[in-house]
Every structure is written in structure tokens, then in C-alpha cells.
N, CA, C and O of each residue as an XYZ file, in Angstrom:
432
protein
N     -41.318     25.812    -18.117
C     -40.918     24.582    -17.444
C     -41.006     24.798    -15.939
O     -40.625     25.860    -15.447
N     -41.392     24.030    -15.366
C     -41.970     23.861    -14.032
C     -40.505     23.015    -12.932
O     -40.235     21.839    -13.176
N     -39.844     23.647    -11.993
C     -38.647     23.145    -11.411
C     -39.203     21.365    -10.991
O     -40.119     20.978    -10.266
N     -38.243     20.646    -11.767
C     -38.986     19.376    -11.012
C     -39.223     18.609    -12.027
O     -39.092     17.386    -11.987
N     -39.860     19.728    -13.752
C     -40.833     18.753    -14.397
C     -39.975     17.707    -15.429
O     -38.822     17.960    -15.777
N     -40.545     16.769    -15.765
C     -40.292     15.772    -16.574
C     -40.583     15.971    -17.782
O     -41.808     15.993    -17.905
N     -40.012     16.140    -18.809
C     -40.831     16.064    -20.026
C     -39.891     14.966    -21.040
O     -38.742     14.645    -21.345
N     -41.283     14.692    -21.279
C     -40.726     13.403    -22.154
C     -40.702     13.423    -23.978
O     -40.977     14.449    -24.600
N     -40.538     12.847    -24.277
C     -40.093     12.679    -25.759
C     -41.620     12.102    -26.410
O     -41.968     11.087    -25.807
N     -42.570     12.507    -27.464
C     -42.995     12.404    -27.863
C     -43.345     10.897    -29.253
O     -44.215     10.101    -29.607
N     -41.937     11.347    -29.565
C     -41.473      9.756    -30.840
C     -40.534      8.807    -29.986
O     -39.667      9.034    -29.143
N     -40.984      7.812    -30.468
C     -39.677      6.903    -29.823
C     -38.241      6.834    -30.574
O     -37.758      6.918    -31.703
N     -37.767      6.571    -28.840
C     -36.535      6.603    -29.146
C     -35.584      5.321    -29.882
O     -35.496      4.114    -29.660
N     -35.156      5.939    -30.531
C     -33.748      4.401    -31.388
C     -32.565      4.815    -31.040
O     -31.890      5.843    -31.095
N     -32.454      3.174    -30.470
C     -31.116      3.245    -30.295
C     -30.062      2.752    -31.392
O     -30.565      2.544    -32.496
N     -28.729      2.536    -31.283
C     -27.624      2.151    -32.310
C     -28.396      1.855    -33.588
O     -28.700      0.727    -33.976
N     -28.721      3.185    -34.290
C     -29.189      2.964    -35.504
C     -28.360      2.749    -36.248
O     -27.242      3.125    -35.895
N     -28.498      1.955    -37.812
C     -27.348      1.436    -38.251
C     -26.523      0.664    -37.988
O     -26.059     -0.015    -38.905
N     -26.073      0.502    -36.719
C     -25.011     -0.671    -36.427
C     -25.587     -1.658    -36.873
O     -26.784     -1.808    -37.114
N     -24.036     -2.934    -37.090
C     -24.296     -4.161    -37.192
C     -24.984     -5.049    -35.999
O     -24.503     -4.777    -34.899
N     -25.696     -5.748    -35.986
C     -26.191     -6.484    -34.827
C     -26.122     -7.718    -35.207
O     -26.430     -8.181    -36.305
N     -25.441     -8.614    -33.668
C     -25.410    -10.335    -34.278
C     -26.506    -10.529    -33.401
O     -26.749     -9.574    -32.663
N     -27.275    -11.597    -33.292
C     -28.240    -12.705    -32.775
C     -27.392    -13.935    -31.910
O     -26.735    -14.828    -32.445
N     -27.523    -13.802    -30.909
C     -26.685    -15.328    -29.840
C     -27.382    -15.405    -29.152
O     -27.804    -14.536    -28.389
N     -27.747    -16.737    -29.279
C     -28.249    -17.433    -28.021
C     -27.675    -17.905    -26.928
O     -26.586    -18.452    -27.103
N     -28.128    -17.848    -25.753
C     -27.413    -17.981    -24.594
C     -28.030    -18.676    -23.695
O     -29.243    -18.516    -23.568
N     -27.256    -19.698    -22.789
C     -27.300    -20.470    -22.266
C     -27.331    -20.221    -20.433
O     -26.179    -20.043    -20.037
N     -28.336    -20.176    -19.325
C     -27.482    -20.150    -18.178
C     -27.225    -21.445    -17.269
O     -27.947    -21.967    -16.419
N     -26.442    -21.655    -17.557
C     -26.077    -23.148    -17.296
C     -25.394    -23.210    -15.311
O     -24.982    -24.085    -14.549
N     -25.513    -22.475    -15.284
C     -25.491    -22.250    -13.637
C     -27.034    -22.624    -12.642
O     -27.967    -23.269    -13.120
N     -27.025    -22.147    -11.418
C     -27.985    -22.318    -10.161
C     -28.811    -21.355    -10.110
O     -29.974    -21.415     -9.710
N     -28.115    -20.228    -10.602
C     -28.505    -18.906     -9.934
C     -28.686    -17.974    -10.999
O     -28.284    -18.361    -12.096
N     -29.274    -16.665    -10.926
C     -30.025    -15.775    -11.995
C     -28.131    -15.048    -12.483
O     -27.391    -14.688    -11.567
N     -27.762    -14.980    -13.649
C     -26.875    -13.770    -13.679
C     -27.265    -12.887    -14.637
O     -28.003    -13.140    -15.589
N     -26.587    -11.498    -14.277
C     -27.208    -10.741    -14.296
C     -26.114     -9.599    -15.450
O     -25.061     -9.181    -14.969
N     -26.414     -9.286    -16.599
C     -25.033     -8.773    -17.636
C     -25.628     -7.534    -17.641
O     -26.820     -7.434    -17.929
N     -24.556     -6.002    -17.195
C     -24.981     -5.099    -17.962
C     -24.802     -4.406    -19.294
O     -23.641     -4.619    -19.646
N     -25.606     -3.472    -20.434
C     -25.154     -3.008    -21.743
C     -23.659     -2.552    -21.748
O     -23.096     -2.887    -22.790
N     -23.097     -2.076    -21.121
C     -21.191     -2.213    -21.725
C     -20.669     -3.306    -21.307
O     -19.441     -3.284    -21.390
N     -21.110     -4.276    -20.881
C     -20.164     -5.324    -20.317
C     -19.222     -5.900    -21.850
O     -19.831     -5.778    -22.912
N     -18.400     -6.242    -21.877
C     -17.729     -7.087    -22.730
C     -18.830     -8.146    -22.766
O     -19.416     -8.650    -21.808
N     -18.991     -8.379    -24.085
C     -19.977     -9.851    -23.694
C     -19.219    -11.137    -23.501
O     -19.531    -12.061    -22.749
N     -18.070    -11.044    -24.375
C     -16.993    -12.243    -24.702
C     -16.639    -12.911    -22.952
O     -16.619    -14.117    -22.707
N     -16.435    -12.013    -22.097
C     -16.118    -11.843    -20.946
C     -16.982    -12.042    -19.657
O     -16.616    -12.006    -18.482
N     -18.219    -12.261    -20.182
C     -19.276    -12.439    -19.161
C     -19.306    -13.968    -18.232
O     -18.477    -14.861    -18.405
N     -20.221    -14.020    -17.428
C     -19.683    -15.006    -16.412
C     -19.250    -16.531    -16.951
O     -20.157    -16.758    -17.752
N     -18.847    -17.072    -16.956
C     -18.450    -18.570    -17.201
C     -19.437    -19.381    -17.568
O     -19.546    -19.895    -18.681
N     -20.222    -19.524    -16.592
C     -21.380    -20.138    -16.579
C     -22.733    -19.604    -17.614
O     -23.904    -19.932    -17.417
N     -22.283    -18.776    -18.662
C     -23.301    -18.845    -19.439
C     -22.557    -19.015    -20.746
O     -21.519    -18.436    -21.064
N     -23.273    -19.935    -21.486
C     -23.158    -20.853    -22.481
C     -23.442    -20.325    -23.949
O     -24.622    -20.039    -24.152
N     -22.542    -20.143    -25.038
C     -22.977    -19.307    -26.356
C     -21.087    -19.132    -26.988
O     -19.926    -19.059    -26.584
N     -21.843    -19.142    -28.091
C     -20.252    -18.595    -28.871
C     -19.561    -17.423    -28.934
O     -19.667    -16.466    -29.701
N     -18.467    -17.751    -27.546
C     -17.426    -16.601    -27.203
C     -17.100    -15.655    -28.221
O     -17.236    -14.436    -28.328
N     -16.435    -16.945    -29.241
C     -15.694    -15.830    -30.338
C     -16.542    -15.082    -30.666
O     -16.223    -13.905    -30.495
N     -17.701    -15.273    -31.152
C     -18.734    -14.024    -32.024
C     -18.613    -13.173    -31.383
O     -18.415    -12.099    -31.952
N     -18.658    -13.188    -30.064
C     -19.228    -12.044    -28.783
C     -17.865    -11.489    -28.940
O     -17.689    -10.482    -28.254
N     -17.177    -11.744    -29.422
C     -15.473    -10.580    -28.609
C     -15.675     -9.515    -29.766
O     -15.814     -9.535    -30.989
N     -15.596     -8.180    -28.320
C     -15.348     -6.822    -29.070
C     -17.191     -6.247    -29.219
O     -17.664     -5.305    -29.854
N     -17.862     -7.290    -28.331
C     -19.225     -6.704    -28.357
C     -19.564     -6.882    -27.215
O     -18.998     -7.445    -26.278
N     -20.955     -6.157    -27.347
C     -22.254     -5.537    -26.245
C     -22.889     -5.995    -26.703
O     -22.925     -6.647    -27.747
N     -24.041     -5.520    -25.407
C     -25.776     -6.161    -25.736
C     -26.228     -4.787    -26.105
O     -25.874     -3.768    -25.512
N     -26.776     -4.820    -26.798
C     -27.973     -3.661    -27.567
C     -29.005     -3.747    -27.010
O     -30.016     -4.226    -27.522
N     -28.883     -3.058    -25.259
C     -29.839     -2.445    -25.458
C     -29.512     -1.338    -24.449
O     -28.383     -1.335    -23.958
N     -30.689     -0.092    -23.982
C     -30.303      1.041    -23.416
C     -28.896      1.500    -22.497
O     -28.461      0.660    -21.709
N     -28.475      2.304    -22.564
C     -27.234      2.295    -21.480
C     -28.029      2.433    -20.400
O     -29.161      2.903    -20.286
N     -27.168      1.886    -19.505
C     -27.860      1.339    -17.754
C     -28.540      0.190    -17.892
O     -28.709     -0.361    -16.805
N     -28.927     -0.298    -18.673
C     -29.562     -1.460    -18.880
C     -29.402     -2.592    -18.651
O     -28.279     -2.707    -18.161
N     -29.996     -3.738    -18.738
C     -29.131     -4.961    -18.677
C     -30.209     -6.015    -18.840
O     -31.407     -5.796    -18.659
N     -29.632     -7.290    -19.231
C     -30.187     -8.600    -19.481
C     -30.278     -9.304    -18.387
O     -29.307     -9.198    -17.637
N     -31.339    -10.160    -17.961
C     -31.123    -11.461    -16.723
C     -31.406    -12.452    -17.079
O     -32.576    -12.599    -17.433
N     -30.472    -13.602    -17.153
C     -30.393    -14.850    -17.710
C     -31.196    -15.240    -16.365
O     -30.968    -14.554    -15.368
N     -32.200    -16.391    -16.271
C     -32.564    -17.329    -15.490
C     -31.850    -18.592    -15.372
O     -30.929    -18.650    -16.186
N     -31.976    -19.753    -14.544
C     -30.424    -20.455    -14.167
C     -31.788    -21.665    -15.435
O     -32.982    -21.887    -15.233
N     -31.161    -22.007    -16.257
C     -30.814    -22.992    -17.103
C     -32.525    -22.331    -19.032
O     -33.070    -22.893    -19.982
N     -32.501    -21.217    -18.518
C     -33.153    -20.451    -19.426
C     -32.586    -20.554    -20.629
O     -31.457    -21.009    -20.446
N     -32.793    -20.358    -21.839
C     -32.280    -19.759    -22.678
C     -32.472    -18.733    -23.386
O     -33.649    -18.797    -23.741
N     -31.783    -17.399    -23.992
C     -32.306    -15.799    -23.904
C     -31.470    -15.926    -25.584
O     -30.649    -16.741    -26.004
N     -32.017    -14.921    -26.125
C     -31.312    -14.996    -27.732
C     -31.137    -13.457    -27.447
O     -32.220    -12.908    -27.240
N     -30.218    -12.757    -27.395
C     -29.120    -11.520    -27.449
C     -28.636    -11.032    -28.739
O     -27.952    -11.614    -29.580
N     -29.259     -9.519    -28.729
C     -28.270     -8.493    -29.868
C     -27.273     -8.319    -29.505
O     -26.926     -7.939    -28.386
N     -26.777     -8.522    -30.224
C     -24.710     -7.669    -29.491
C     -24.237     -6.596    -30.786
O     -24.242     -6.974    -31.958
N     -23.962     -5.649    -30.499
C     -23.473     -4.712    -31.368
C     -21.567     -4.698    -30.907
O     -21.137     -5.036    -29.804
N     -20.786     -4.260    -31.981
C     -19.994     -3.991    -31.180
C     -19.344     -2.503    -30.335
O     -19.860     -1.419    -30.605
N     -18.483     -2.563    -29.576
C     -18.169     -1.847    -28.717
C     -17.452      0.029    -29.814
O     -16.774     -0.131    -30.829
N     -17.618      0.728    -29.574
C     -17.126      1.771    -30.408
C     -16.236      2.264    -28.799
O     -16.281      1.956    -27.608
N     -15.649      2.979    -29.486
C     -14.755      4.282    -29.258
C     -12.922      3.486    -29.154
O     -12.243      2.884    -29.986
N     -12.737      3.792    -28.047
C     -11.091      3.520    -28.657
C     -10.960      2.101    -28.612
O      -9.879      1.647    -28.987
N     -12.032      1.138    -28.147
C     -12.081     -0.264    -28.262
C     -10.869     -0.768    -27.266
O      -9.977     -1.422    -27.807
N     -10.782     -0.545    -26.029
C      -9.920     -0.928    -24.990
C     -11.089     -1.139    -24.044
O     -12.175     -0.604    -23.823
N     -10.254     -2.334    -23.507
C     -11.225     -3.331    -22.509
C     -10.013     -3.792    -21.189
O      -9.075     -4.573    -21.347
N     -10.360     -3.079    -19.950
C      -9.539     -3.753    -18.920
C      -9.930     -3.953    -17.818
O     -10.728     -3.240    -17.209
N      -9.191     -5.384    -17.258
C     -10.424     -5.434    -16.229
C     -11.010     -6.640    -16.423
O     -10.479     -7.635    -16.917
N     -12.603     -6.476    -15.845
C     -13.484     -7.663    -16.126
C     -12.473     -9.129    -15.528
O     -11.799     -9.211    -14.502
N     -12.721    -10.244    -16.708
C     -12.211    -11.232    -16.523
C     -10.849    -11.456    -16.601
O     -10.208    -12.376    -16.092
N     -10.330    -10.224    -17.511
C      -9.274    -10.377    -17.551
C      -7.959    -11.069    -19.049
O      -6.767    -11.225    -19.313
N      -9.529    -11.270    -19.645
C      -9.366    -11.855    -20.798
C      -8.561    -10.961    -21.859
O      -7.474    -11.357    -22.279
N      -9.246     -9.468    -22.378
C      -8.654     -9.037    -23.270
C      -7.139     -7.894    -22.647
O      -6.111     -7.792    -23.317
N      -7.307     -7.291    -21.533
C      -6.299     -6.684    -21.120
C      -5.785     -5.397    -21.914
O      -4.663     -4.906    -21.793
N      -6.822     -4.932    -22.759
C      -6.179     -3.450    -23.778
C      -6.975     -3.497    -24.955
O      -8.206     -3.490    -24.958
N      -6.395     -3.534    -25.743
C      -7.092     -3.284    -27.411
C      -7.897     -4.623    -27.535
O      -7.327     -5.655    -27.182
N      -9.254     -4.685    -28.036
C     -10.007     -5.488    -28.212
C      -9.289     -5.707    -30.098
O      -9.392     -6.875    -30.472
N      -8.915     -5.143    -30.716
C      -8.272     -5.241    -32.013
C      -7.028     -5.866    -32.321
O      -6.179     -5.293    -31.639
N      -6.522     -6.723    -32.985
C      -5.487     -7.301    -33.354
C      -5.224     -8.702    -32.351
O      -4.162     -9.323    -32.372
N      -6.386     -9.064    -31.486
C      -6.056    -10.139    -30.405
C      -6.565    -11.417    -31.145
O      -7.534    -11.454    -31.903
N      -5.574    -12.685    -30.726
C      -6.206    -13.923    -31.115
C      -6.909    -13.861    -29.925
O      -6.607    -13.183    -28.943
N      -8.208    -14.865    -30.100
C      -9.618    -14.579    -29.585
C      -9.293    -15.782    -29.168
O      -9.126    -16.545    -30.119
N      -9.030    -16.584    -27.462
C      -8.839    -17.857    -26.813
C      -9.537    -17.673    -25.662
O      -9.290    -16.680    -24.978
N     -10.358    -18.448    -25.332
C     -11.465    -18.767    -23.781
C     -11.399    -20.158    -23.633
O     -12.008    -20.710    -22.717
């Protein structure tokens, strides 16, 4: 190996193999481009984009970490969402879930 070198992966890579994945379509019903990254809460994402909250709570977008989706202002984008693993606590963001994404009635 050469200091510096890159080596890359030969097969492609998969991501969240196995997980469940939902399908939502989404709406950007705003002016302006927004812009979601792969851990964002999806349930929680900006206001101005349009799709069924409830499905989305306790999920992500599927796809690479660092990644992210860009809605165009009145586009419509159809989204994997897997949901969120590990201790499933969400704080922050909008403000919506405040702790355990588990045991919450789901209200937006």
C-alpha cells in the first residue's frame, strides 16, 4: 500500500440489508430547495414538506450515511425510510419527539 492510496471495493456495496423499508412520497410545498440528511428524523423534517408524518415517525431515509435527499420547491420525490436502530432516542431537531421514539402518541 502506497501512503495516500485509495483502494476501493471491488463488489458493490449494500446498504441496510434486510431492513424493513416504507415508500413516501413527498411533497416540497415551499419556495426554496430543502435539503434532509440520512439520520435526520424524517417525522421531524421541515414543515414545508408534505407526506404522511405518522408513517415517517421513528424513521430515516435509506440511503448512505452522510448522505442526503434535495427536495426541489414544489417537486415531488418518493423516499425509502427505514427505521432508526440503536437506543431509538431522538432530541432536539423540532422538538417533536424529545427522548424515546417508542411508546409516544404520534401528534404533528
Amino acid at each position: 500500500m502506497v501512503p495516500g492510496e485509495i483502494l476501493y471495493c471491488t463488489q458493490d456495496v449494500e446498504i441496510n440489508v434486510g431492513m424493513p423499508v416504507i415508500t413516501l412520497k413527498v411533497v416540497n410545498g415551499a419556495d426554496r430547495p430543502i435539503q434532509v440528511g440520512s439520520h435526520f428524523h424524517f417525522a421531524e423534517v421541515n414543515a414545508a414538506l408534505e407526506f404522511d408524518r405518522a408513517s415517517a415517525w421513528g424513521k430515516r431515509l435509506n440511503v448512505l450515511s452522510g448522505g442526503s435527499v434535495r427536495f426541489e420547491p414544489g417537486a415531488v420525490v418518493e423516499v425509502e425510510l427505514i427505521d432508526i436502530q440503536g437506543r431509538r432516542v431522538v432530541r432536539g431537531l423540532r422538538g417533536l419527539c424529545g427522548g424515546s421514539l417508542d411508546g409516544k402518541d404520534f401528534s404533528i
